[in-house]
N, C-alpha and C positions, 0 to 999 in steps of 0.2 A: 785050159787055154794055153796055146804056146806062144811065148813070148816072142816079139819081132824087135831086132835090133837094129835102133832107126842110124847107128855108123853104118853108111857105105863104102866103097870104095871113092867114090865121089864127092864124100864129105872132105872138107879141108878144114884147117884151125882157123884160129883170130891171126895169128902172126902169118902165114902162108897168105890169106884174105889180105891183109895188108901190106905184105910185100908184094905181093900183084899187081896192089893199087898205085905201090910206088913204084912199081918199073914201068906201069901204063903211063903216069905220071912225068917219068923221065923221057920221054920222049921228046924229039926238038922241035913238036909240035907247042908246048907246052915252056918250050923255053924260049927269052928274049919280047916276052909279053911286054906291051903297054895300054895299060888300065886309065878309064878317067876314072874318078870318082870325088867323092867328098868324103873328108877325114873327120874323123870321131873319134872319140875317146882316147885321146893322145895321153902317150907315157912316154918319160924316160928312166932306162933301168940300166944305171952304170952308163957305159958307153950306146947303147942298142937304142933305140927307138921304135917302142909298140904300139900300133893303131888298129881300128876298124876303115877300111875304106867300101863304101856303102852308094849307093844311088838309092830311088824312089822305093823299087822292091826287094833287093838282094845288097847284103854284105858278105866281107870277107875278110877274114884277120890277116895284119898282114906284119912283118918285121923288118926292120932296117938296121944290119949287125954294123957299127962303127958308124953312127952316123952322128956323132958329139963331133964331127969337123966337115958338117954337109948343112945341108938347109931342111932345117925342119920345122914341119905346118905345124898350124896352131888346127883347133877345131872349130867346125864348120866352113875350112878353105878348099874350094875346088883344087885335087892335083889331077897329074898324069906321074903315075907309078912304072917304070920301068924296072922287070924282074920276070923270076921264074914262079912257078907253081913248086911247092915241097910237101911232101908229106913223111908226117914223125910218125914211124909204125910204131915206134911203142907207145905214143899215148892216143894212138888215131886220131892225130887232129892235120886235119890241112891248112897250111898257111901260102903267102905268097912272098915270099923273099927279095924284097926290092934291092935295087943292084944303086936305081936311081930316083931322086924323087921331085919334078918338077911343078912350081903354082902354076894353077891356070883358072886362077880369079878366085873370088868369091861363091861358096857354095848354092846349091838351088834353096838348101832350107834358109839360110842365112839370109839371100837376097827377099825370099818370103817373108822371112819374121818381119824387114828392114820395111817391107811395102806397107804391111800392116800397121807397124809403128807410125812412119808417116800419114796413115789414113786416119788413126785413134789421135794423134797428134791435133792435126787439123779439125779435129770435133774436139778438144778442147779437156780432152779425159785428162790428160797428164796436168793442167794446171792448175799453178801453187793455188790458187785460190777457193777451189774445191775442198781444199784439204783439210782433214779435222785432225787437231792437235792432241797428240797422244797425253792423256791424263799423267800428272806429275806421281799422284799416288794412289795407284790403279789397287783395287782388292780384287778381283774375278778377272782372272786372266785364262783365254780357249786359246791351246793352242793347235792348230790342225795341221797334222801332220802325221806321219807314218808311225803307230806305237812299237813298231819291231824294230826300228832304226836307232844310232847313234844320235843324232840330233835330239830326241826328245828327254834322251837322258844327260846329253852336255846343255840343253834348256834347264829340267828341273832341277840339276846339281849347283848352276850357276844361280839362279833364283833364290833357292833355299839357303845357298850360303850368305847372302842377303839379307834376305828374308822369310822368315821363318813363319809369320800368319798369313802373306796370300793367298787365296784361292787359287792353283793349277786345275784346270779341267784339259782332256786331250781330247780332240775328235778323231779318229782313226780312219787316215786315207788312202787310196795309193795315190803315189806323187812321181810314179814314171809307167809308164804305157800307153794303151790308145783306152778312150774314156776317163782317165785319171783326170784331165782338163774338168768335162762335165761335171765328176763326182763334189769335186772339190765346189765347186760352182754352187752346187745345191746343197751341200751342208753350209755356206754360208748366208744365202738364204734365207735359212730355216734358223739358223742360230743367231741371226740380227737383233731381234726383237725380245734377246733372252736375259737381256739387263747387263751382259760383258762390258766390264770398263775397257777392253782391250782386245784385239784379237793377231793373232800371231800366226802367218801363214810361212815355215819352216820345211826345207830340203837342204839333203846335203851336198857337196859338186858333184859336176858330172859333167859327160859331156853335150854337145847341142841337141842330139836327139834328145839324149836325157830329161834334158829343160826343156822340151818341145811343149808339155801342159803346160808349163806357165807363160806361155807366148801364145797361148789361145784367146782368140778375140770374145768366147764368151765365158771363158775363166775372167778376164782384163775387165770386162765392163760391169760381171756381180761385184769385183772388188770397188768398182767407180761409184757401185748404185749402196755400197754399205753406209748404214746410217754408226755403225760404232768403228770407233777409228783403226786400223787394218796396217801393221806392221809386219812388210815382207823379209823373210831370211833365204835367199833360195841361192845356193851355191855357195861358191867362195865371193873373194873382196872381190875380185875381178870379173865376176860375172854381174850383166845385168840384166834383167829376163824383162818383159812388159807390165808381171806385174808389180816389178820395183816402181817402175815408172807411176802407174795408178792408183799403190799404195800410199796410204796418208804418212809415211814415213818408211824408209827402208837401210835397214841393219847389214852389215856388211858380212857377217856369219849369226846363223842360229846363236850361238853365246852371243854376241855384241846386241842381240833382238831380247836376250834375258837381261841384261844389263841393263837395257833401252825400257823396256818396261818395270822393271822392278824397283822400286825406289829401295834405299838401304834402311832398313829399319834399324838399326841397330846404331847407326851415325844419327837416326831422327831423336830414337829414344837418348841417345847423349845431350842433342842439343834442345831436346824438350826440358830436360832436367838441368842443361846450365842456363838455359833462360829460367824456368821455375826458381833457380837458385840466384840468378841478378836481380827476377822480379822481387823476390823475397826481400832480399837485399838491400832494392830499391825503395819499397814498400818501408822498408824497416827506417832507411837515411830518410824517407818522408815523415814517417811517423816524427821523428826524432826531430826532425827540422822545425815541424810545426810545432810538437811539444816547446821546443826553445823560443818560435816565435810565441806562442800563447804567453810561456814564462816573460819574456822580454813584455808582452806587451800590457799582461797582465803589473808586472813594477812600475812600468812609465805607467799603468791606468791609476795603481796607487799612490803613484809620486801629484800623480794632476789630480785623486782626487783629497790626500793631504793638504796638497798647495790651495788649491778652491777653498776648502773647511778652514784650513787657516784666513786666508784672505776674507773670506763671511767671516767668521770669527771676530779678525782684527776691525773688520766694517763695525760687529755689533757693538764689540766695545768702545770701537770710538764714537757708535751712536747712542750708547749707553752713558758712556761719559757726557757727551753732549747735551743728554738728556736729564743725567744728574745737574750739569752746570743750570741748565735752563730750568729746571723745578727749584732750584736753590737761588736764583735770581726772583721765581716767581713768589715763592715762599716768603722770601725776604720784602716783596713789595708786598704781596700780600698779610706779612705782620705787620709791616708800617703802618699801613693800611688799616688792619685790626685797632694797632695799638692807637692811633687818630679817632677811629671811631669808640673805642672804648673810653679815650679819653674825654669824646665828648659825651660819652653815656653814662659816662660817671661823673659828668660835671652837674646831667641831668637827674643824676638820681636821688628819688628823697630822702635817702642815707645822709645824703652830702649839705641838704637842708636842715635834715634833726643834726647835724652837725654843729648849724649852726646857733643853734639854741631853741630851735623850733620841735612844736609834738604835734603829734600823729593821732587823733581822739577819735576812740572811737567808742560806739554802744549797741551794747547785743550785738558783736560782731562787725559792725556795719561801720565804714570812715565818717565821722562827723562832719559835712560840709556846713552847718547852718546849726547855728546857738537855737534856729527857731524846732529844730528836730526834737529839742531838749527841753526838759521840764526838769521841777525840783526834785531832788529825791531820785533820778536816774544816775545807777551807777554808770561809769564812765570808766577807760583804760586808756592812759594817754602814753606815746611810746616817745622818746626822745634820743638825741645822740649818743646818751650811755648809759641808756635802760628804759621800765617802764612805772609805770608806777599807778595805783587806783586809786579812782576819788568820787564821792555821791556829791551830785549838783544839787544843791543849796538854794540857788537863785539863777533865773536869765534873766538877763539883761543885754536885748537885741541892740545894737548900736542906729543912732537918730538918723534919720533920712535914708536907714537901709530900706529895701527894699521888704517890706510887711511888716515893718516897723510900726508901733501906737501912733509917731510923730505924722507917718502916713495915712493914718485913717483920720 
């Protein structure tokens, strides 16, 4: 086969190609333009000033060399650009070179988002009372956001220096283009009901286009409809997107949204352990205190119950005493007493008789009342005052007018 060499005479380079473009370009066709549009993604670098100026279908980059002593937009403000068309052949990029840069209101996206705001406004999304209080010490924290971005690595670095046992989960979204609204929309959804003590919806700044998903009306009302509480980070401090508004709380950068949910663990575990060490402490001056009271009350219980034992004590004795005085009063009437009756029983007694010269006769045992008991020949024992003495009856001789006396028959 023979080779065909696709250089023609008619072929031209990349540099030839683009110098073309910028002589077609230099035309004065092409110069003393003025552009409306809306500004996006505003920079400044040194003295210059670099933007996107954009309508509904078409942008176009455009730069303002020395303009740190002119007026310059913020993003999302309608201008009119006055300048030329350039193009840089060596990096083939075409810019537009503003000469001049004048407002002319408020952009179309801007006044959109602001409509919508007011409409979700007036249904009552945005108010405080809706809103569910971020948990003080959340363990499973989702955060949804882009895994390839900056943000989710200034989240978990800020977190873990914290805190070191939370759960981080990432759900991975995109969070700029057309659909990234929806996407996000449906992974929180789905993720509501998955036991998250927190959920953290994270972007880094940009400009209004940029933020256009979170100024979606059915991005703004999944976050209104979550049952788990919904902390937005989207942009810088100075941005506010709709779903700051609708969020249950909103962080002023991704890091301030890691701060905001992450309690300090490491300040908790101190002040767990210098409470643990007061309670102890405290525990200890209690113990101690009551010890002292029990001692204390236990000497006064001993002191009252000496004094009581004494005081019974001093009673028995003086009812003892009492009771000796009064047995020794009774005793002593009671001998009087004896010694009267004794005296009379021994005035009575027939001791005090055989004393007198008188005897006591008796026979076979028996006291002799009657001489008629007796016959002759019966011995007899008669006992007297200072002894006894035996003697056999001899003779009776019953005395006259006694009673069975001879005299009487």
């Amino acid at each position: 086969m023979i080779e065909q060499n696709p250089i023609s005479e008619k072929t031209i380079s990349v540099t030839e190609l683009n110098a073309t473009l910028k002589a077609c370009l230099e035309a004065p066709v092409f110069r003393g333009l003025e552009v409306f549009g809306e500004v996006s993604g505003a920079r400044m670098s040194g003295p210059h000033f670099y933007f996107t100026l954009k309508d509904k279908d078409s942008q176009i980059q455009c730069v303002k060399f020395g303009a740190d002593r002119s007026y310059i937009p913020k993003d999302g403000e309608s201008v009119v650009v006055r300048g030329s068309v350039n193009f840089w052949t060596k990096g083939g990029r075409l810019t537009f070179s503003a000469t001049t840069i004048m407002p002319a209101g408020k952009g179309l996206l801007a006044i959109e988002f602001e409509r919508l705001k007011a409409k979700l406004q007036a249904e009552g999304i945005f108010d405080e009372k809706y809103k569910v209080p971020v948990p003080k010490y959340a363990k499973d924290i989702l955060v949804v956001t882009s895994r390839t971005g900056a943000v989710i690595r200034d989240i978990v670095t800020t977190v873990r220096r914290k805190n070191p046992v939370v759960n981080i989960t990432v759900r991975d979204v995109r969070v700029q283009g057309e659909g990234a609204a929806h996407e996000i929309a449906g992974v929180l959804k789905r993720v509501d009901a998955l036991g998250y003590d927190v959920i953290v919806i994270a972007r880094g700044g940009g400009s209004l286009e940029d933020l256009a998903p979170f100024y979606d009306e059915e991005l703004v009302r999944a976050v209104f409809a979550m049952k788990t509480p919904v902390v937005s980070a989207i942009g810088h401090e100075t941005d506010f997107s709709l779903v700051d508004f609708a969020a249950d709380a909103r962080a002023a950068t991704p890091t301030a949204a890691a701060e905001l949910v992450a309690y300090d663990y490491y300040a908790l575990a101190d002040k767990v352990r210098t409470l643990s060490a007061d309670m102890r402490r405290s525990v200890l001056r209690g113990f101690e205190r009551r010890v002292m009271r029990t001692r204390i009350a236990g000497d006064a219980l001993g002191r009252r119950m000496v004094s009581f034992h004494t005081a019974r004590e001093n009673r028995v004795r003086t009812l003892a005493l009492r009771l000796k005085t009064l047995v020794g009063y009774k005793t002593k009437d009671a001998e009087s007493k004896l010694n009267a009756l004794c005296g009379k029983l021994d005035a009575l007694s027939p001791l005090k008789v055989l004393s007198r010269g008188y005897f006591n006769v008796q026979a076979a045992g028996v006291s002799v009342t009657s001489v008629r008991s007796l016959k002759p020949g019966d011995k007899v024992r008669a006992r007297g005052g200072d002894g006894t003495f035996e003697a056999q009856v001899t003779e009776v001789v019953p005395d006259k007018g006694a009673p069975g006396s001879r005299a009487d028959e």
